[in-house]
N, C-alpha and C positions, 0 to 999 in steps of 0.2 A: 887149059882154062878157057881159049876161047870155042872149043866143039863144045865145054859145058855150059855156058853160056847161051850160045847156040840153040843148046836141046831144050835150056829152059825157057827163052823165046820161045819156040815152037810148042815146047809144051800150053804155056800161058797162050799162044795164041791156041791151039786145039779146045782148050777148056772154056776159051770164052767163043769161041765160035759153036761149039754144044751148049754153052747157055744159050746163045743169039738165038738156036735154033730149037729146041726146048723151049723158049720164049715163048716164040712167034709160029710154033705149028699152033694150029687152028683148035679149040676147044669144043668138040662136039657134043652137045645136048639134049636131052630128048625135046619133043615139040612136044609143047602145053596144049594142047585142044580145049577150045571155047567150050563153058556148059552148054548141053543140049536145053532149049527154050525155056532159057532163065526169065524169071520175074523182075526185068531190071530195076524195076523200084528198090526190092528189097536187096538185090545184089547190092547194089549203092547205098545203100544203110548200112548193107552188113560191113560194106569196105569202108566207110567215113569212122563207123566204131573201131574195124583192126588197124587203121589208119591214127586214130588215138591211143591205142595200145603198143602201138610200135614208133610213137612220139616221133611222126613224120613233122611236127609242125616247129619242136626243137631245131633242128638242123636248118631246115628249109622255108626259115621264114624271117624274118629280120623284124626288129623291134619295132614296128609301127608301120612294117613295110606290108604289099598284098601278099596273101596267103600262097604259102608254096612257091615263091617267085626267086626261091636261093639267095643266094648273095651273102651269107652270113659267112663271117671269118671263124675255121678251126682251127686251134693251135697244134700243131703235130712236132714230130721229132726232128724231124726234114725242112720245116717250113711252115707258111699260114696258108691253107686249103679254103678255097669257099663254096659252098654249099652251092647244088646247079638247080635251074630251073625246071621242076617237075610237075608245072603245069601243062593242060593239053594244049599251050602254042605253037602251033607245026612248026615257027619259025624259031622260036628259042624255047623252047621248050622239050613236052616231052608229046605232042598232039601228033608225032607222024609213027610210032611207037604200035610194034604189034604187038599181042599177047602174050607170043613171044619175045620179045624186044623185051617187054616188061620183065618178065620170069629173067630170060640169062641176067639184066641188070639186078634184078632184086634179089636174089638166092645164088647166081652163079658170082655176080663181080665181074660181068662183062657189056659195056656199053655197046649202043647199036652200031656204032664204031669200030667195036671189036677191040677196041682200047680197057685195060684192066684198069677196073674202080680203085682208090683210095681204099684202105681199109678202115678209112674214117666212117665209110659205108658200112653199117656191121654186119655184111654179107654173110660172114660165116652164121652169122645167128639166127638171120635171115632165112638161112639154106631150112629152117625146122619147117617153117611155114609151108601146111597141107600146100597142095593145088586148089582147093575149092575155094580157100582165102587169096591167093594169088589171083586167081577169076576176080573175087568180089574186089580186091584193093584196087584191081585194073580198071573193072567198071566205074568204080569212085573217080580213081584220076582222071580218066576220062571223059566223065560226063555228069560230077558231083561238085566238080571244080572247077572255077572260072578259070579261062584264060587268063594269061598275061604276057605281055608281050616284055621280055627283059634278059638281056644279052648276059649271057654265064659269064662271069668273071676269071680272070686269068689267073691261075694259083702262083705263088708267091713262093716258088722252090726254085733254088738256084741250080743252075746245070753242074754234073748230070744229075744228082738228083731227080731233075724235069723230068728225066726217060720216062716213058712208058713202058718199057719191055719187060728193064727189071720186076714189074707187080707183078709181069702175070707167071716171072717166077712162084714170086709169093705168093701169090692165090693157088697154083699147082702144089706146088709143096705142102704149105700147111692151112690153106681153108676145106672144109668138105664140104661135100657135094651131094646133093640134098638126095640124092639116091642113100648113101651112105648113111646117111643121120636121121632119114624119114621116121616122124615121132611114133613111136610102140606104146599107147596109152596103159597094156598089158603089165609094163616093168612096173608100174607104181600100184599099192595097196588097195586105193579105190577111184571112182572118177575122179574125185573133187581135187584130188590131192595130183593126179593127172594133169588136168586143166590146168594148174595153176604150175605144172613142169614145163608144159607148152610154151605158158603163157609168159614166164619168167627166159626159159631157154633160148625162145623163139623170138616173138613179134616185142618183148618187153625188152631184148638182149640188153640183160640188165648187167650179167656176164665183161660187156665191153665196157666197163667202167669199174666192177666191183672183183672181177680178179685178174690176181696179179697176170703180166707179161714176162715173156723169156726173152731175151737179148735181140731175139728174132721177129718181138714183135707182136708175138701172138698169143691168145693166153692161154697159159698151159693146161686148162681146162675149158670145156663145154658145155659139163653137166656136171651132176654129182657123184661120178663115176671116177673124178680124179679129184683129191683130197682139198686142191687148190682153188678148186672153185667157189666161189664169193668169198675168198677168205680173206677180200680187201684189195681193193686196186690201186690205181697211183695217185699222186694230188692233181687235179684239176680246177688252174685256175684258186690256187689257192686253198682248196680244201678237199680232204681227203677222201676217198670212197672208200667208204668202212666195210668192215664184215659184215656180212650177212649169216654165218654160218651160228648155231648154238653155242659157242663159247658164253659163258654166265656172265663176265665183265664186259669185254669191249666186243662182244656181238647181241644176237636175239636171243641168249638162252634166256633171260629173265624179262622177258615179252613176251606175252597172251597174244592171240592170236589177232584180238580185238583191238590192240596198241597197235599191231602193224597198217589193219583196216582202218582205223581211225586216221592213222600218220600217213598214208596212200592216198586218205581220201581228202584230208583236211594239211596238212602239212605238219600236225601238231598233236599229240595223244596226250590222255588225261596224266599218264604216268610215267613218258620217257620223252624222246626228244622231241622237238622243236627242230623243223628244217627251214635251212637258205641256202644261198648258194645254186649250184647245180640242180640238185635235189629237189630245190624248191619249184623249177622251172619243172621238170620232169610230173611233178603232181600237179601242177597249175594246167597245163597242156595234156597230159598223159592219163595218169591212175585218177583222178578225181571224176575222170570221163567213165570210168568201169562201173560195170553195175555192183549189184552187193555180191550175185553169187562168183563173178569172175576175182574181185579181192579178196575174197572168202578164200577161193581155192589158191591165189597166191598166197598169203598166208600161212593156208595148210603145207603147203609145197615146201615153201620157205623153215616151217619149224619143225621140219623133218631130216632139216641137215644137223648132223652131227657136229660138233664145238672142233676149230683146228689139234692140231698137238700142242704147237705151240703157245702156253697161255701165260700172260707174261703178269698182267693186271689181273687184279682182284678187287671183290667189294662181300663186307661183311658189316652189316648196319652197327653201330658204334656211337654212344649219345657223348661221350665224353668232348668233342668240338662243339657241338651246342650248348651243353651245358656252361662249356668256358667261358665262348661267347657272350651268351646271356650273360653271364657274369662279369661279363667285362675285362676277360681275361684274354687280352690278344701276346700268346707269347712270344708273335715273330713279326716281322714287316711282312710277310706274306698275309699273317693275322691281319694286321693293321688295314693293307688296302683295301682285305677284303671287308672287312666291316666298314670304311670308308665311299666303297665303287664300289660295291655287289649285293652286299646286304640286303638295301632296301628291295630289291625285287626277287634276289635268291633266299633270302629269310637267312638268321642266324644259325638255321637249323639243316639250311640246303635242301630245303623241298621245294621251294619258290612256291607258285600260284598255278593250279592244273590248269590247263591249256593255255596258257597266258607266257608265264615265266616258269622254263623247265628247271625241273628241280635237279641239283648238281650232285648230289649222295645216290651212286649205283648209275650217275649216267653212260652210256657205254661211249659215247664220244666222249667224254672225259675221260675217263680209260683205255681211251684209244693206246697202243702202243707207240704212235707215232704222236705226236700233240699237235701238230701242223695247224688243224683246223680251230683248235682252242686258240694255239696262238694268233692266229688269222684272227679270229673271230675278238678277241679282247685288241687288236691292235685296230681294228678295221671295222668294227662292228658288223652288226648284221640285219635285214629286214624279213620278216614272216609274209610271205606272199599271203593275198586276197584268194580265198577259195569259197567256193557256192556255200559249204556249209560252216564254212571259218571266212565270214567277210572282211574283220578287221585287218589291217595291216600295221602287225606290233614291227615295232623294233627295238635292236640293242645299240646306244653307242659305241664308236671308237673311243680306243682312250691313246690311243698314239701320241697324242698331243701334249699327255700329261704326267706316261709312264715312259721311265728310261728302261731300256732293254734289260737291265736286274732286276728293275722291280716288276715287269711282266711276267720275266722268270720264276722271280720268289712269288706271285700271285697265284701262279700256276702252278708251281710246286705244293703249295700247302693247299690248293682246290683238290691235288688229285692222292695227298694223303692225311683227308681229313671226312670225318661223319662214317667212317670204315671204307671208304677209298685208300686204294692200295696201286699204285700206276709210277714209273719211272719220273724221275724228277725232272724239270725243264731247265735249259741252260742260256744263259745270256747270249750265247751264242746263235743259238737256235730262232733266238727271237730276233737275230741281227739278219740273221738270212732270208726271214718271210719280213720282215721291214722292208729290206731292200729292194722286195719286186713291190709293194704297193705304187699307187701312180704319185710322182712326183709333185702334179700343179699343186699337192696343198703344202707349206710348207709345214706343219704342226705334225701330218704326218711323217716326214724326209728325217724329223729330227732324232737321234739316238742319243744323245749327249742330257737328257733331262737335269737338271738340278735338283738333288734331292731334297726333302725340307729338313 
């Protein structure tokens, strides 16, 4: 017992001294070469633009705070991550920073340090991004953007976690390397629909948030070359990142190409949803910044993906809930609330007001397979960011204060099978659980226990 013993010491110590070393041999990369006698004006346009398409100003910018000066808190699985300083301040920044220095950080996941990035960086999506955009995003940082002087913050992972070594397992293993992934505009049908594969794959990695993760971390797709890609990521911060793929219900298959551009551009289309949340940050910053023909070609991109296997929800228009309504005929307490709280801005009919109040009949976040974000959103409400060409800022109330966790349930249940809405039922349950992370200081929210009338 005790040579077997023994052997298994020695084994575990062999295995982890091959990782140790695995880790830490050194990641060698090609060198980036500067453009020959670039126009640095427009280099620096062209970088400030893929610098809003790759929604550098999400991460690396805090609410009121100067531009690109990090400090912003990410919530990861390990810990809270903050966001570093990517401005050209040699001294906390990123102003000592070569071409190279840029490129390995930006597409490899390796700081000047030689320390492996967070994959909170979405290096791998990164890794699509030509060299010629690399050039131009570097010029930007470099000389598009004010300094700042502001000391990185310390990330909030407990040891070991802390290590460094373990990432740059992770980044070997399962990030690629832009050699490997370099984008072939060839594989798609025509330009447009090209551009917006880039554009979505690459500098938009829209990827890190909207498909799912393997245990490992990483997601199991990178294009549309594995079935799982945009087929729906995890909750974030409370609300779900939905499919993207052509499923008819709870994705884009019944969105125009024009709903998506609109909802890119404005946060809000004349015939489907209304974003907040995440989402809403991402267009505020990001996609409202794109001109016509780059949302055009995400779009096209976008409704060229095929519907998951999986389709759980369905929606087939159906007047028989309106009709009731109108008539005064609420046959359930889910009836009830809703003509009580929702009516007056969803209409009896569930088409609510285009672009104002999204209409609930065929919405695909309603038949979401998960309700997360319905629940979220009926407990917590929600605000419609300000955008150039959507200046108002609507919102929805909470009703936390007013709804016990059954009748959220029953509210939600009869939203997602009513007007030809066909979506799994929501459980008191369900609504106990996203109660429980909203924040505390109000107590109207905290309560579960409502009195019913």
């Amino acid at each position: 017992m005790k040579k077997f013993l023994l052997s298994l010491i020695s084994l575990a110590v062999l295995v982890f001294v091959a990782l140790l070393v695995f880790a830490l041999w050194p990641t060698s990369t090609p060198k980036l070469a500067p453009a020959p006698d670039p126009d640095q004006a427009a280099l620096i346009e062209k970088g400030r633009y893929l610098a809003d398409a790759g929604d550098c100003t999400a991460c690396h910018t805090v609410s009121g705070g100067k531009p690109f000066a990090g400090g912003l808190p990410i919530a990861s699985p390990i810990g809270t991550l903050y966001s570093s300083n990517i401005t050209p301040d040699k001294a906390s920044g990123i102003g000592s920073y070569s071409l190279d220095d840029f490129d390995r950080a930006l597409r490899h996941g390796i700081a000047a340090n030689g320390n492996s990035l967070y994959p909170a960086m979405p290096y791998p999506a990164y890794a699509r991004t030509t060299d010629d955009d690399v050039r131009a995003l570097y010029a930007y940082f470099m000389h598009g953007v004010a300094p700042v002087q502001a000391e990185n913050r310390a990330n909030d992972v407990p040891w070991p976690l802390s290590m460094r070594w373990p990432l740059a397992i992770w980044r070997k293993v399962f990030a690629p390397t832009p050699e490997a992934v370099a984008f072939n505009a060839a594989r798609y049908p025509d330009s447009q629909v090209a551009r917006g594969a880039y554009l979505v794959q690459g500098l938009g990695h829209c990827g890190s948030c909207h498909t799912p993760r393997a245990l490992t971390l990483q997601e199991k797709a990178l294009d549309e070359s594995g079935a799982a890609f945009l087929s729906g990521g995890p909750v974030i911060d409370g609300w779900l990142a939905v499919n993207l793929r052509g499923n008819p219900a709870d994705g884009l298959g019944s969105w125009s190409k024009d709903d998506i551009v609109a909802t890119l551009r404005s946060a809000r289309s004349a015939t489907h949803a209304v974003l907040g949340g995440a989402m809403g940050d991402v267009v505020v910053h990001s996609t409202q910044h794109l001109n016509d023909a780059d949302l055009q070609a995400v779009a096209a991109y976008l409704k060229t993906l095929p519907a998951t296997e999986r389709q759980v929800s369905s929606f087939k228009a159906d007047p028989a809930t309106a009709k009731a309504l109108a008539a005064g005929q609420e046959g359930s307490r889910g009836a009830e609330l809703y003509v009580d709280n929702c009516a007056a801005c969803h209409r009896t009919n569930g088409q609510g007001y285009e672009r104002v109040f999204p209409k609930i009949a065929g919405n695909s976040s309603v038949l979401s397979e998960d309700p997360v974000s319905m629940i979220r959103l009926v407990l917590a409400g929600s605000n419609l960011p300000a955008t150039a060409t959507a200046p108002s800022q609507l919102g929805m109330p909470g009703f936390a204060w007013r709804m016990s966790d059954e009748e959220v349930a029953q509210l939600l249940t009869f939203i997602r099978s009513s007007w030809g809405n066909q979506a799994p039922a929501v459980t008191a349950a369900q609504v106990a659980q996203m109660r429980a992370t909203l924040p505390k200081e109000s107590p109207a929210v905290s309560r579960t226990d409502i009195a019913k009338p």
